[in-house]
N, CA, C and O atoms as CSV, one atom per row, in Angstrom:
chain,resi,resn,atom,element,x,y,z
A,1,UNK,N,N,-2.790,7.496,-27.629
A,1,UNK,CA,C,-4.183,7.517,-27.989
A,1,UNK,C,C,-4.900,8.569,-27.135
A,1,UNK,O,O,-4.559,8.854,-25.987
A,2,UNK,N,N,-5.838,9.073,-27.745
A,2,UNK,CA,C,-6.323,10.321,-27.064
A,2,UNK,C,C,-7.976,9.678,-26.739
A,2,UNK,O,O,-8.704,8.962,-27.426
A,3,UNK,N,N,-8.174,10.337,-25.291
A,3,UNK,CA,C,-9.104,9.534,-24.564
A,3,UNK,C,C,-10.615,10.662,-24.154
A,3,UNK,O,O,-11.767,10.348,-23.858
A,4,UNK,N,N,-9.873,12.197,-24.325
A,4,UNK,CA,C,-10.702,13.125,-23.913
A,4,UNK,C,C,-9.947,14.278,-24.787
A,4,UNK,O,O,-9.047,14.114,-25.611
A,5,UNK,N,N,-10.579,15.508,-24.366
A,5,UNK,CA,C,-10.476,16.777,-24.149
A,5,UNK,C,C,-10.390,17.604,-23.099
A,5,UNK,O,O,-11.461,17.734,-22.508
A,6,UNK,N,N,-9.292,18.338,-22.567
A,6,UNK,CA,C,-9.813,19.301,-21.234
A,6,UNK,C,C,-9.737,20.692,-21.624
A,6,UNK,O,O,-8.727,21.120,-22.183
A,7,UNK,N,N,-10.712,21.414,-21.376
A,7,UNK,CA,C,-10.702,22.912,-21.857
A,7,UNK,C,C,-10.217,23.573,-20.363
A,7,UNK,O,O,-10.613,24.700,-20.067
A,8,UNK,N,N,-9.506,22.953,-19.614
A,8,UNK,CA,C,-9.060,23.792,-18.557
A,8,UNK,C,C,-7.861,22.958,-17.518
A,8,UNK,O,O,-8.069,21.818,-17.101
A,9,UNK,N,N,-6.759,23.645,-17.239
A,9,UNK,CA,C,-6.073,22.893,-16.146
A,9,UNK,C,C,-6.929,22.134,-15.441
A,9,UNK,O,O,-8.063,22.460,-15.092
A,10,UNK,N,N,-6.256,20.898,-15.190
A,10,UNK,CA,C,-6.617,19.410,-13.936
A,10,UNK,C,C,-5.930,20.179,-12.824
A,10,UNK,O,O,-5.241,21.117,-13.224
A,11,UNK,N,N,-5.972,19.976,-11.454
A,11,UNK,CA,C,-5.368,19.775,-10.363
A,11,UNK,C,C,-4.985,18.688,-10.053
A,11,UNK,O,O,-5.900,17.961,-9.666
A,12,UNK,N,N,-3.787,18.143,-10.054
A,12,UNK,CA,C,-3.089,16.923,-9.206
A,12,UNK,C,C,-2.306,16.826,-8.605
A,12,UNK,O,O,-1.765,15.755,-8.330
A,13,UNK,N,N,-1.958,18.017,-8.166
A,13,UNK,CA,C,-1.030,18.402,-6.910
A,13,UNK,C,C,-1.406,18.214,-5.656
A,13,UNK,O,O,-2.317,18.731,-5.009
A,14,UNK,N,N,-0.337,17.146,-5.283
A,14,UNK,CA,C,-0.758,16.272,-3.700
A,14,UNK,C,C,-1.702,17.731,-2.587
A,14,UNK,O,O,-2.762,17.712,-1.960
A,15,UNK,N,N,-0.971,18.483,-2.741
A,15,UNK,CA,C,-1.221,19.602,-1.551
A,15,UNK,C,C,-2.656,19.878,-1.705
A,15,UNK,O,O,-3.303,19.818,-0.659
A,16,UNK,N,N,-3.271,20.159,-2.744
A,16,UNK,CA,C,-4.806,20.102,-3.210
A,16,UNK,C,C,-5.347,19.203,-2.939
A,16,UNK,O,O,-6.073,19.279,-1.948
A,17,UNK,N,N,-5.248,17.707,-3.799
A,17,UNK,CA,C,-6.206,16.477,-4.102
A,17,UNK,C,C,-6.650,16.084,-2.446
A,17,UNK,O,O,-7.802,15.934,-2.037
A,18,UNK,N,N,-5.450,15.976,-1.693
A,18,UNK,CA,C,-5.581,15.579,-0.340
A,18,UNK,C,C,-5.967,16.316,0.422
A,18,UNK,O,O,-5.817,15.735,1.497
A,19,UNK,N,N,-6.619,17.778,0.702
A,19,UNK,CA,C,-6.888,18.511,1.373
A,19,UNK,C,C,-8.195,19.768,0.616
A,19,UNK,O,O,-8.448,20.859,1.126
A,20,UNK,N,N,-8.635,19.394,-0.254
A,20,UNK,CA,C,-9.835,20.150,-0.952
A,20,UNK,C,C,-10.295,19.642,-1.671
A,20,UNK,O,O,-9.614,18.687,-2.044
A,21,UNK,N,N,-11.750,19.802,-2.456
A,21,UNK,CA,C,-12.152,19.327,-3.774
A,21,UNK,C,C,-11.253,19.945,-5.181
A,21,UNK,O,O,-10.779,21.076,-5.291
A,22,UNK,N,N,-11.196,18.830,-6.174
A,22,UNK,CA,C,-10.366,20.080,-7.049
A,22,UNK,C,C,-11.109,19.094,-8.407
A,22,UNK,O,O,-11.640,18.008,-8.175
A,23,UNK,N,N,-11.046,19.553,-9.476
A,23,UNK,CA,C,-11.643,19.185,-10.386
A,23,UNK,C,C,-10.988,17.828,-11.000
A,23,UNK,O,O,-11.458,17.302,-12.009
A,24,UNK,N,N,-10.056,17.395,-10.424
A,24,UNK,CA,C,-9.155,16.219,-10.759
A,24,UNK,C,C,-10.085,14.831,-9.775
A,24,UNK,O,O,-10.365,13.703,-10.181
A,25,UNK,N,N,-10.364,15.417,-8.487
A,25,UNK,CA,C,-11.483,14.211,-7.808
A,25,UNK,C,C,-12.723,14.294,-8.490
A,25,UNK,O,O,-13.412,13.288,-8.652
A,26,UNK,N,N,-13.152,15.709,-9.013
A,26,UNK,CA,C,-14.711,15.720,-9.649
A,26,UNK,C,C,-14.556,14.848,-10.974
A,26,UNK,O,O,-15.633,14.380,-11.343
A,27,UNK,N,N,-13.675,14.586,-11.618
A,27,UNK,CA,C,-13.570,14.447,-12.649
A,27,UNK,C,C,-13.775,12.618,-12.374
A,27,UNK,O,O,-14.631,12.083,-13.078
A,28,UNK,N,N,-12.916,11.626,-11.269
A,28,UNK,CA,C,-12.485,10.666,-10.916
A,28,UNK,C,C,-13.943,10.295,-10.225
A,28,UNK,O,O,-14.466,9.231,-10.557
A,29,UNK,N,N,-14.563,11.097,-9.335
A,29,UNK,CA,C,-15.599,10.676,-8.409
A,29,UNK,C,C,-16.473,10.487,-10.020
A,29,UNK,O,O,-16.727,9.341,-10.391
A,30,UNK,N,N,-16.896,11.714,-10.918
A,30,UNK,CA,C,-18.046,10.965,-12.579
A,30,UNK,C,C,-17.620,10.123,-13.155
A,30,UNK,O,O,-18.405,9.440,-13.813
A,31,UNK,N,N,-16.172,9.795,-13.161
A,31,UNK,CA,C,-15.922,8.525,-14.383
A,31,UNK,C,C,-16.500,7.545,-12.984
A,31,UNK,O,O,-17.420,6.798,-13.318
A,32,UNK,N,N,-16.320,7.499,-12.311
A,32,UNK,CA,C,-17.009,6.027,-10.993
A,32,UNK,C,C,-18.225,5.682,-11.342
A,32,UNK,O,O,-18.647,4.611,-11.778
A,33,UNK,N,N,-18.922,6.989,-11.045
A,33,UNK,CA,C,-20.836,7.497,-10.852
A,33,UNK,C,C,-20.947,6.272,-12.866
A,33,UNK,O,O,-21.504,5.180,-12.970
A,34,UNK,N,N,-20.463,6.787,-13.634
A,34,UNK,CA,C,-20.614,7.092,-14.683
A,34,UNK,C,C,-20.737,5.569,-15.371
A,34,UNK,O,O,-21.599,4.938,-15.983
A,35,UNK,N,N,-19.338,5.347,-14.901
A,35,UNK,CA,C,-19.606,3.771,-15.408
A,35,UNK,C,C,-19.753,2.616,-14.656
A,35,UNK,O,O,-19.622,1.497,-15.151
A,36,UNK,N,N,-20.151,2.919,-12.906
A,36,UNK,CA,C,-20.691,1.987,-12.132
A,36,UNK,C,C,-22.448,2.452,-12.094
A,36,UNK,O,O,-23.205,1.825,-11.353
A,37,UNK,N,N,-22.864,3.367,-12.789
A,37,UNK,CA,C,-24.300,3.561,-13.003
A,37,UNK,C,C,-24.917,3.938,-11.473
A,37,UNK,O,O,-25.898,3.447,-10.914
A,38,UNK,N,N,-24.204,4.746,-11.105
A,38,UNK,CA,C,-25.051,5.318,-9.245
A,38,UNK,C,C,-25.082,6.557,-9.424
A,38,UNK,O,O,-24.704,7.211,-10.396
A,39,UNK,N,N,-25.603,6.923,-8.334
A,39,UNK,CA,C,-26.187,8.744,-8.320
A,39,UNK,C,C,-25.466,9.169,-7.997
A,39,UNK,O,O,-25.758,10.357,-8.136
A,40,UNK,N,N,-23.966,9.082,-7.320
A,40,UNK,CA,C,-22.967,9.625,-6.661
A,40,UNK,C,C,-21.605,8.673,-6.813
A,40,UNK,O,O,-21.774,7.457,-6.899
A,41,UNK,N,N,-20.514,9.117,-6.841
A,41,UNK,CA,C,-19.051,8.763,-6.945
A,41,UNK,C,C,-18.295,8.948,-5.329
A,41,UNK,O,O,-18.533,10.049,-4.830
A,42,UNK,N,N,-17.754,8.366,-4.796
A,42,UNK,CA,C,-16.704,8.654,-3.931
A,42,UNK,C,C,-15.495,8.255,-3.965
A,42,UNK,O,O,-15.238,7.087,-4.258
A,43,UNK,N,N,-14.308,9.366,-3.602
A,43,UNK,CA,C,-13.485,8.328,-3.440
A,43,UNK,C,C,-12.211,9.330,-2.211
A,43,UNK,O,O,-12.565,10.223,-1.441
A,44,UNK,N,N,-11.225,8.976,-2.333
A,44,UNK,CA,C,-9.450,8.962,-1.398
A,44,UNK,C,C,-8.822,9.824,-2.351
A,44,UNK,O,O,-8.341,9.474,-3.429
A,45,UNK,N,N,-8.865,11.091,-1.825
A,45,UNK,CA,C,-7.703,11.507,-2.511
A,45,UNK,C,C,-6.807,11.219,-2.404
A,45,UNK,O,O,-6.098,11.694,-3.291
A,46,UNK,N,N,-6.002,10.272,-1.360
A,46,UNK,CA,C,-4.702,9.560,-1.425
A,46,UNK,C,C,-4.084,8.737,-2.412
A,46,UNK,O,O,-2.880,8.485,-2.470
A,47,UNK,N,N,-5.162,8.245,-3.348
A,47,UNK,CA,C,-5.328,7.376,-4.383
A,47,UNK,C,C,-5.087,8.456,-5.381
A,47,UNK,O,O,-4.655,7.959,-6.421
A,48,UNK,N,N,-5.184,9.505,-5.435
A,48,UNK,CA,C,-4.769,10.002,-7.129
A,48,UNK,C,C,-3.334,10.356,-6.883
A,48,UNK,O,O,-3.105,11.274,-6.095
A,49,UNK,N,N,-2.495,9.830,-7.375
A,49,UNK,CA,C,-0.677,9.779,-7.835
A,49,UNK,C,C,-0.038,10.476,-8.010
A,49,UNK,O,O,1.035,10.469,-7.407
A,50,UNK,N,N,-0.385,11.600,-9.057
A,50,UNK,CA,C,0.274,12.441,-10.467
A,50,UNK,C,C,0.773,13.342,-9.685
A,50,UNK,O,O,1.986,13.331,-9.893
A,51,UNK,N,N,0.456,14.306,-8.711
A,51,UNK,CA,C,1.509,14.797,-7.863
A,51,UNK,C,C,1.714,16.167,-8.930
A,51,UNK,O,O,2.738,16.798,-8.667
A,52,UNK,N,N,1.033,16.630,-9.900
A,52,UNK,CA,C,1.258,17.988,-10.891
A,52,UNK,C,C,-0.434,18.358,-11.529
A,52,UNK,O,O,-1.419,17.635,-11.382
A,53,UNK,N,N,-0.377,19.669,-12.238
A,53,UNK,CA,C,-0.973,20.197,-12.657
A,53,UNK,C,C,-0.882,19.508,-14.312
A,53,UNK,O,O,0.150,19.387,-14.972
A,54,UNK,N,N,-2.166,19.148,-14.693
A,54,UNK,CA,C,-2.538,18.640,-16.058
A,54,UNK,C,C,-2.560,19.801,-17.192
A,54,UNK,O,O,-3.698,20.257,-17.301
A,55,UNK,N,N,-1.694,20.360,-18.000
A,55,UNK,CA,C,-2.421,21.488,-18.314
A,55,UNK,C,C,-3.272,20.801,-19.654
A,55,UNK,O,O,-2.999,19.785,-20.293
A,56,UNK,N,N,-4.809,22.108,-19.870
A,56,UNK,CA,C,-5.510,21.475,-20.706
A,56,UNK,C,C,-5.271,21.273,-22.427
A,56,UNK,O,O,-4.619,21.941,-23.230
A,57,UNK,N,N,-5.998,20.205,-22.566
A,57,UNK,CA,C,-5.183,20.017,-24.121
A,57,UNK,C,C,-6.071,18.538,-24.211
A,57,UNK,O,O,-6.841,18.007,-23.411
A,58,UNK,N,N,-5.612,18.163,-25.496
A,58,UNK,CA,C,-5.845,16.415,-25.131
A,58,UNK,C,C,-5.749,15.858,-23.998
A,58,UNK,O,O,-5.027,16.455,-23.200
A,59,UNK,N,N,-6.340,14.696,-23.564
A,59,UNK,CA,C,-6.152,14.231,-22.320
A,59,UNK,C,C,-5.990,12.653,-22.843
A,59,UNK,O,O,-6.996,12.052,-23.219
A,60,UNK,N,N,-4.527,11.934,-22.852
A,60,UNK,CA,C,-4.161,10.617,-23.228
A,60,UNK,C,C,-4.399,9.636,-22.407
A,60,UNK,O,O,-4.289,9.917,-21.214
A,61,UNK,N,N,-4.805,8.152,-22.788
A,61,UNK,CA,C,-4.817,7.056,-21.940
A,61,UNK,C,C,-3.795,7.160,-20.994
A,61,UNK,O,O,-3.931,6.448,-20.000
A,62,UNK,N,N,-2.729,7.926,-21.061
A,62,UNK,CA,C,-1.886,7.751,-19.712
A,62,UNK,C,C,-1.836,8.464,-18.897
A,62,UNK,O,O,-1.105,8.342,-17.914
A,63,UNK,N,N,-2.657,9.443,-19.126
A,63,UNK,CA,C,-3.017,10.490,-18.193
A,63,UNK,C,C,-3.731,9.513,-16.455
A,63,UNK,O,O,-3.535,9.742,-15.262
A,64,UNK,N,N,-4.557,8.445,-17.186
A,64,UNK,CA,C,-5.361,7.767,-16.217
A,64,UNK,C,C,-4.581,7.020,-15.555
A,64,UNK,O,O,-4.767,6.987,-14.338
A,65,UNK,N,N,-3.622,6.304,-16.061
A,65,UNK,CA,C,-2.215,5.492,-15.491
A,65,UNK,C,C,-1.350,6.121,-14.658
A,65,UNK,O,O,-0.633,5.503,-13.871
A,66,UNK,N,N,-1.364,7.864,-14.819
A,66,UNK,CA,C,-0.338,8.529,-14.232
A,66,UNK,C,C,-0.979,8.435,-12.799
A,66,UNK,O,O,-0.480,7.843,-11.841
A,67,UNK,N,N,-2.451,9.280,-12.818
A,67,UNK,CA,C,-3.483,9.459,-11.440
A,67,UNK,C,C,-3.607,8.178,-10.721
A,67,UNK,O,O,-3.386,7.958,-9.531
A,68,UNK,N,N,-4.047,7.271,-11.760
A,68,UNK,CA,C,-4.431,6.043,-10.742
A,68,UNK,C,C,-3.787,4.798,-11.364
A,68,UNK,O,O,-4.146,4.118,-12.326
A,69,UNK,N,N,-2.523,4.671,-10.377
A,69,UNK,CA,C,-1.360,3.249,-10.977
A,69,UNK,C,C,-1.644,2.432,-10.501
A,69,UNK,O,O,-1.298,1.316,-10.888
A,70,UNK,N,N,-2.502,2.656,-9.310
A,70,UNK,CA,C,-2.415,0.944,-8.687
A,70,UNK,C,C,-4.206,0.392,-9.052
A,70,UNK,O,O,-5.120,1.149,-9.381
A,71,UNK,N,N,-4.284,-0.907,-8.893
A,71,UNK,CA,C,-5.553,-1.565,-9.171
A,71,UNK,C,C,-6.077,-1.698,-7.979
A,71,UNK,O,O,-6.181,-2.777,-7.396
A,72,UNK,N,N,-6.459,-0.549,-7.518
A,72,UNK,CA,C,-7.919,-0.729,-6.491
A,72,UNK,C,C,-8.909,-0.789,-7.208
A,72,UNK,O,O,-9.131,-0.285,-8.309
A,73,UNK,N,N,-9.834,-1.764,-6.214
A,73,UNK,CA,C,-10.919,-1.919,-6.699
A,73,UNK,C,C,-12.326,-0.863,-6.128
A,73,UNK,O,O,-12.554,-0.256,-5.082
A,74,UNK,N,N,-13.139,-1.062,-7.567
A,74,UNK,CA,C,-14.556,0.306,-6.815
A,74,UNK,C,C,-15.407,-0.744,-6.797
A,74,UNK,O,O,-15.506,-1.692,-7.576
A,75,UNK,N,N,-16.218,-0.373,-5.482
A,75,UNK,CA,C,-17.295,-1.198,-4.458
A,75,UNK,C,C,-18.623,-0.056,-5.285
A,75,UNK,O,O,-18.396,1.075,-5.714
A,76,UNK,N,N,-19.900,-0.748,-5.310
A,76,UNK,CA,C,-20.922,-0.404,-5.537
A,76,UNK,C,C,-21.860,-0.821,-4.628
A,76,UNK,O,O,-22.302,-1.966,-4.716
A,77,UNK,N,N,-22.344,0.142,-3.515
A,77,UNK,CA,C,-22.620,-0.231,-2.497
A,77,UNK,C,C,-24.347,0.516,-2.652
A,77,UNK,O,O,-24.544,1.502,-3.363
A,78,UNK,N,N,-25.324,-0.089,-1.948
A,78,UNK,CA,C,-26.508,0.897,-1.746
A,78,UNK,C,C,-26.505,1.742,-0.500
A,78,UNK,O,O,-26.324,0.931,0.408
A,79,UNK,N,N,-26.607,2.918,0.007
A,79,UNK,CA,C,-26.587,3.447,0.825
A,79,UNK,C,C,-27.997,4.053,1.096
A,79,UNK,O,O,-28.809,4.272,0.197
A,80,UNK,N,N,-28.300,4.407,2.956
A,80,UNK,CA,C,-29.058,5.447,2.866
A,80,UNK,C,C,-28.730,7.103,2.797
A,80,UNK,O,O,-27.666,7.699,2.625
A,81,UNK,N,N,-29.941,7.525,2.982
A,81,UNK,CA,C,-29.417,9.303,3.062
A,81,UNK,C,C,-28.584,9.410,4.069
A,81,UNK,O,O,-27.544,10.059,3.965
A,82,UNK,N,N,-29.009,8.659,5.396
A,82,UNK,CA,C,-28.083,8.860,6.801
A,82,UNK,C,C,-26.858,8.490,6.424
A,82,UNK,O,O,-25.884,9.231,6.564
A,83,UNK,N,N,-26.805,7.435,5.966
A,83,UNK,CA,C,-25.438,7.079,6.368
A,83,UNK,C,C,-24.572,8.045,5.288
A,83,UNK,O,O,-23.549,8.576,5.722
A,84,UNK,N,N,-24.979,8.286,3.852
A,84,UNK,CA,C,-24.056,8.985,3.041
A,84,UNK,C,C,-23.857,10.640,3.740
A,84,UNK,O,O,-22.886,11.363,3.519
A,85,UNK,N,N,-24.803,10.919,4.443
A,85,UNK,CA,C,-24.756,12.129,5.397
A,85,UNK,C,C,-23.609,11.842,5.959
A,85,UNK,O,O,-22.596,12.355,5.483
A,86,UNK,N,N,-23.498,10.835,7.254
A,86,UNK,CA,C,-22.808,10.748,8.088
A,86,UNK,C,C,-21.255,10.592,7.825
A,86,UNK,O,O,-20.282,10.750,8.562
A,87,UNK,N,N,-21.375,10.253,6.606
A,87,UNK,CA,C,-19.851,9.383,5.626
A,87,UNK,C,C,-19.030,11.058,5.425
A,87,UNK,O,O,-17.950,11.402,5.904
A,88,UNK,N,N,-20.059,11.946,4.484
A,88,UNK,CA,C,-19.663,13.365,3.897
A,88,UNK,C,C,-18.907,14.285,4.896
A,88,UNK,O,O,-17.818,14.837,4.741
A,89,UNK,N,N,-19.897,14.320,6.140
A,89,UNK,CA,C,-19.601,14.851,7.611
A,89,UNK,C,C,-18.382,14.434,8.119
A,89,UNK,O,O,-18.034,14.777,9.249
């Protein structure tokens, strides 16, 4: 079943996700923002899996199973400016 569209390679290569922004966390931090309804997404790049490059095309329900296999749970927390400062830093 087809879940999206990507008009461009994902990044999910450990060496990236864990050590830069890459459009595979931007993508993971808006589906959060998106359907927990907050102004901002965070998350672990240790938590995305897939360990390869997505190339673009359809993007299938298992695409999301590949990145994220295990059932952690997302916290919806209120923050201030300081502390989300201090968190980013």
């Amino acid at each position: 079943m087809q879940a999206g569209y990507a008009g461009i390679d994902i990044e999910g290569r450990f060496s990236r996700v864990r050590t830069e922004e890459t459009n595979l966390g931007n993508l993971i931090a808006d589906l959060v923002r998106s359907e927990m309804g907050t102004d901002f997404g965070l998350g672990n790049g240790g938590g995305l899996r897939a360990n390869y490059v997505f190339e673009k095309g359809p993007i299938k329900l298992s695409f999301m199973t590949s990145i994220l296999p295990m059932t952690d749970q997302v916290v919806k927390c209120t923050l201030s400016g300081q502390i989300l400062k201090d968190i980013i830093e």
